[in-house]
C-alpha positions in Angstrom: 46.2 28.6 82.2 43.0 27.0 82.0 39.7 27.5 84.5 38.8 25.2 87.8 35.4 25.4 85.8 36.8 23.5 82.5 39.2 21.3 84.5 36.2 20.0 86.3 34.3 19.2 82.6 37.2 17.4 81.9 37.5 15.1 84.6 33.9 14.2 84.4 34.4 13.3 81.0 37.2 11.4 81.6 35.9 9.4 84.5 33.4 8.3 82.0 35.7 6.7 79.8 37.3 4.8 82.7 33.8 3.2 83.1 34.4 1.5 79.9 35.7 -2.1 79.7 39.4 -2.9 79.2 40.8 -6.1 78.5 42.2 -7.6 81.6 45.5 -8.9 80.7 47.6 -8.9 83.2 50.9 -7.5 82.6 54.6 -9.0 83.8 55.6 -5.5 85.2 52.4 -5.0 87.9 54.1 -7.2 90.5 56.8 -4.9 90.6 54.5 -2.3 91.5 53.7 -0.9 94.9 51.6 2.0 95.7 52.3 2.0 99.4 55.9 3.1 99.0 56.6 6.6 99.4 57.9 7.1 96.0 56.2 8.7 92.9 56.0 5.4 90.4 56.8 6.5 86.6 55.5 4.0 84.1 57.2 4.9 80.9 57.1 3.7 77.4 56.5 4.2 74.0 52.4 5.3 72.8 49.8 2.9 72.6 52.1 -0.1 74.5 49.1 -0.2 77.3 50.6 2.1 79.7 47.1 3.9 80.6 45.4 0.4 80.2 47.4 -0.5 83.3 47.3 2.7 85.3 43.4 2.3 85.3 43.7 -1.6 85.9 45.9 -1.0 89.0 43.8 2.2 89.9 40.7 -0.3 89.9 42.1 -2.4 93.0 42.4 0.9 94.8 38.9 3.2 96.0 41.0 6.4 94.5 38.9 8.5 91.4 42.0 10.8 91.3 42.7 10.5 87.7 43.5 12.9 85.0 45.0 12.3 81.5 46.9 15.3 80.6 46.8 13.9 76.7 43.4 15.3 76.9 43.3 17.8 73.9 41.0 19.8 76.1 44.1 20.4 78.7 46.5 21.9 76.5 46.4 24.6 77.9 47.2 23.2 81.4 50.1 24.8 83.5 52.0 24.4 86.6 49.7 26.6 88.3 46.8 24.6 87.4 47.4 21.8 90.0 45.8 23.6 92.4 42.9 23.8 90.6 43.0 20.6 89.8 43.6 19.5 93.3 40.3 21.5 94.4 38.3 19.9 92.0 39.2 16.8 92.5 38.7 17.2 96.6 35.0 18.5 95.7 34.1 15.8 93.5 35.5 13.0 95.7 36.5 14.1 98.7 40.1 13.1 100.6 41.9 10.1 98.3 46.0 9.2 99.0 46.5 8.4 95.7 46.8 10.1 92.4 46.7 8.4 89.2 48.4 10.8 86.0 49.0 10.1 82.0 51.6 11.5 80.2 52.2 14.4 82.7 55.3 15.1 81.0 53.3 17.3 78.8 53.0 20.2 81.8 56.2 22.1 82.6 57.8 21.5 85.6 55.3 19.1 86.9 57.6 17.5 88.9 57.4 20.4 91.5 53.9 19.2 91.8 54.0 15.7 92.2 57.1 16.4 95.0 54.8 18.7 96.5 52.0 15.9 96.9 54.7 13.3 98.2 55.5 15.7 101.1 51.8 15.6 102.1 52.0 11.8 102.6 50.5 11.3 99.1 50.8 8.4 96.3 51.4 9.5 92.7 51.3 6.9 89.7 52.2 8.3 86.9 52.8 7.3 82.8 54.4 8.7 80.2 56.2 8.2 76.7 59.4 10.3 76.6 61.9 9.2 78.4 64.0 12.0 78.3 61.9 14.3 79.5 60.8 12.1 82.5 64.1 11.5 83.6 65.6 15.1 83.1 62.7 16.3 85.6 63.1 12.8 87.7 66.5 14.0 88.3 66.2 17.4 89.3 63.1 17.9 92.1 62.7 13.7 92.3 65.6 13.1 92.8 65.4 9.5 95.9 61.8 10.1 95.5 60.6 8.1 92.2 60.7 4.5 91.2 60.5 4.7 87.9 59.3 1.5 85.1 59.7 0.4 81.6 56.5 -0.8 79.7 57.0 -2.5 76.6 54.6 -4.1 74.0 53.3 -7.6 74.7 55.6 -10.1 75.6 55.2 -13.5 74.1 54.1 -14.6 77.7 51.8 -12.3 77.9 50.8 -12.2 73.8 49.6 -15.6 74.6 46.9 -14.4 77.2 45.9 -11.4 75.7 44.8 -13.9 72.3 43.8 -16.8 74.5 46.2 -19.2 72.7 48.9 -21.6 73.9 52.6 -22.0 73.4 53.3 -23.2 70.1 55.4 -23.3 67.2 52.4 -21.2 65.0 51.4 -19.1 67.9 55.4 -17.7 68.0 55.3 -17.6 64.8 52.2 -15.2 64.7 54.1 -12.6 67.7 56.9 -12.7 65.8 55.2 -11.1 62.9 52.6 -9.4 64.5 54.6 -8.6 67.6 52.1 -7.2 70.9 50.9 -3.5 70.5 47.0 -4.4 72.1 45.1 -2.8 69.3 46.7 -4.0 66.4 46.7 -7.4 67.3 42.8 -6.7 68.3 41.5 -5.7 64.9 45.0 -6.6 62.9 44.9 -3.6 60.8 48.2 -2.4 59.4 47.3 1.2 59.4 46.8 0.9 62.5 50.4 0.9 63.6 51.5 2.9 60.5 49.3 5.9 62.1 51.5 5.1 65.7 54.9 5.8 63.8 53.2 8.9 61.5 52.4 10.1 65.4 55.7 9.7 67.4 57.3 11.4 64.5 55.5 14.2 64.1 54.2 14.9 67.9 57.2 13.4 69.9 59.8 14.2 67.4 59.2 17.0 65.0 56.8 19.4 66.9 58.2 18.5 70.4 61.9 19.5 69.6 60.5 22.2 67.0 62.6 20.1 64.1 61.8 22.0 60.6 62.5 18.6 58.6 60.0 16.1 58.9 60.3 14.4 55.4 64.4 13.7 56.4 63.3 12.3 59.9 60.8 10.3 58.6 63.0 8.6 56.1 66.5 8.2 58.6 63.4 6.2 60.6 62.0 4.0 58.0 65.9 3.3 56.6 67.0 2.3 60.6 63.7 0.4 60.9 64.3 -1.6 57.7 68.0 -2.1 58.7 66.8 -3.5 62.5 69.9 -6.1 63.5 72.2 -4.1 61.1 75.4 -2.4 62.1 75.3 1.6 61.6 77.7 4.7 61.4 76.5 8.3 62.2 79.2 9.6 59.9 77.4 6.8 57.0 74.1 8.0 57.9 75.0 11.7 57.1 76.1 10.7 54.2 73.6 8.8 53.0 71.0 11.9 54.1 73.2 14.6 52.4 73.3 15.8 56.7 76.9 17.5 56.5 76.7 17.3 60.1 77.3 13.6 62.0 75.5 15.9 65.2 72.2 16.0 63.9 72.2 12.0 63.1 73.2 11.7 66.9 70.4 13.9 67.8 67.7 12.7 65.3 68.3 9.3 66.8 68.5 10.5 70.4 65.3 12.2 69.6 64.2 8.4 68.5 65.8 6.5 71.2 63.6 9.3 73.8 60.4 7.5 72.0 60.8 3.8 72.4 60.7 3.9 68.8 64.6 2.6 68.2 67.5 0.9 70.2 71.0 1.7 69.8 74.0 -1.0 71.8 77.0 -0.6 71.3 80.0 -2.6 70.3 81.6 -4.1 73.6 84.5 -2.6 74.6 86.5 -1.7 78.2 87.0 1.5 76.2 84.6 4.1 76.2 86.0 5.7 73.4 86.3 2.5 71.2 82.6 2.1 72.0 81.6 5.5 71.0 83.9 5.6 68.1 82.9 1.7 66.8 79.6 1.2 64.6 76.2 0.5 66.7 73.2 -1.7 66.1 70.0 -0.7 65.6 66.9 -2.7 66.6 63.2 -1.8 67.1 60.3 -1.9 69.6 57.9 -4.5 67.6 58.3 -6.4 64.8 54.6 -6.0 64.2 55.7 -1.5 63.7 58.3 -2.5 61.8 57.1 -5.4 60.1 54.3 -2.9 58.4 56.2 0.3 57.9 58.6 -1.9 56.1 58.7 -4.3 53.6 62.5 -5.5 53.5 61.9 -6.4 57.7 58.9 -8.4 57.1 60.7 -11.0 54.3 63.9 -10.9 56.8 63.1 -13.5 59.3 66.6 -13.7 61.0 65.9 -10.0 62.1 62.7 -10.7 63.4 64.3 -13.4 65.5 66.9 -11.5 66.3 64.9 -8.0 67.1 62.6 -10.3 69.6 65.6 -11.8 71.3 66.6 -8.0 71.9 63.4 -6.9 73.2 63.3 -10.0 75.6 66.6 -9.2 77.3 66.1 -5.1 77.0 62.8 -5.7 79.0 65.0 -6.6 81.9 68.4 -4.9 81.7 69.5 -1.8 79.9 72.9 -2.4 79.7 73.2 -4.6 76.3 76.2 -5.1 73.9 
């Protein structure tokens, strides 16, 4: 439970940093995205992809201040009960706005009573956040008919090409398919940069989110899957491989994975369900500039690079991929 006092510190603060300049690319997904539908609109997607980036550029073309970024480490302590404070303090600050602009509110229990709450007043909600698990498992209980939900993804070539100001070319592909499209790597193209993002999905949306007491064995199942991106897998060869015992917690080490936008898992085509859930999966990745340097066998493999950016093109568009 936190005070209306510190919630309003916060928001101060925060409206400060959406004075700052962001770059202005313009993303593929923002034409699918209308605020004057009567729908919360979830933006999902793995950290650091530009998700708040474009919650602030579409937030600009409105006159709404309602924004609050529940990543805050100053809001930890933020609860279901809170909204109300929140709500107040907003309404003080800058009076009656329709819409409500939220990052990573997955972080607040049952904030989806909330946000239906605010719908039922006539009020718009866009909201991001990187766990796609949790989003949906709430999206499916109190939102359920009420939510239009969206992937983001790091750059697309397309729109790699605007963000660097270069045109379509033989050299320019060549440089997104080794540097692939999160914004600030490819900004100050420093490899520890992205090694930091995996270090921090691991540990906060993996290991201290699902209260795992193995960080060392998750951390190496992910480097081996990420250096094996194209590759056929087993879960019964991955616990053996890991000294697991158990093919369950492979299944729910990589769910736990999957949940981040760190990994993809298809499976083998089949009109049989079972076949498909008995038959070895592929694994592929969310950038090839992530995996390119957390691992050295990806980087000297450029079939997989060409293959992992084929993936992501069609994933971008259609879930359902053998």
């Amino acid at each position: 439970m936190m005070l209306k006092k510190t919630i309003q510190h916060i928001i101060e603060a925060q409206q400060k940093n959406l004075k700052h300049p962001k770059q202005n690319t313009t993303r593929t997904l923002t034409k699918n995205i209308d605020l004057t539908l009567p729908f919360a609109i979830i933006i999902s997607g793995i950290r650091r992809c530009g998700k708040s980036t474009l919650l602030q550029q579409i937030m600009s073309t409105t006159n709404s201040k309602y924004y609050f970024n529940f990543e805050d480490t100053r809001a930890t302590n933020f609860e279901l009960n809170d909204f109300q404070k929140l709500d107040e303090a907003l309404y003080e600050k800058f009076g009656d706005e329709n819409c409500y602009f939220f990052d990573e509110i997955q972080n607040v229990e049952k904030w989806e009573l909330y946000i239906r709450t605010t719908l039922d007043k006539g009020k718009h909600c866009l909201i991001t956040g990187s766990n796609a698990s949790l989003l949906s498992k709430e999206l499916g209980t109190k939102l359920t008919g009420r939510h239009l939900q969206h992937e983001l993804f790091p750059f697309s070539y397309k729109e790699f090409l605007a963000f660097t100001s270069t045109p379509a070319s033989p050299e320019t592909f060549e440089k997104y398919l080794k540097k692939g499209g999160f914004p600030e790597y490819l900004q100050h193209d420093r490899d520890e940069i992205l090694q930091e993002l995996l270090n921090d999905i691991i540990m906060r949306d993996i290991v201290i989110r699902h209260k795992l007491r193995s960080p060392k064995i998750i951390k190496e199942i992910t480097l081996y899957l990420i250096s094996n991106t194209g590759t056929e897998f087993s879960y019964n060869q991955l616990a053996k491989t890991f000294n697991l015992g158990s093919t369950n917690s492979v299944i729910s080490f990589i769910s736990h994975l999957e949940d981040s936008y760190l990994l993809f898992t298809i499976p083998k085509f089949s009109y049989s369900l079972k076949k498909q859930a008995i038959n070895p999966k592929k694994i592929y990745t969310i950038d090839n500039g992530l995996a390119s340097t957390n691992t050295i066998s990806f980087s000297t493999n450029k079939g997989k690079m060409l293959e992992n950016t084929v993936f992501l093109a069609l994933r971008r568009y259609e879930k359902n991929i053998y």
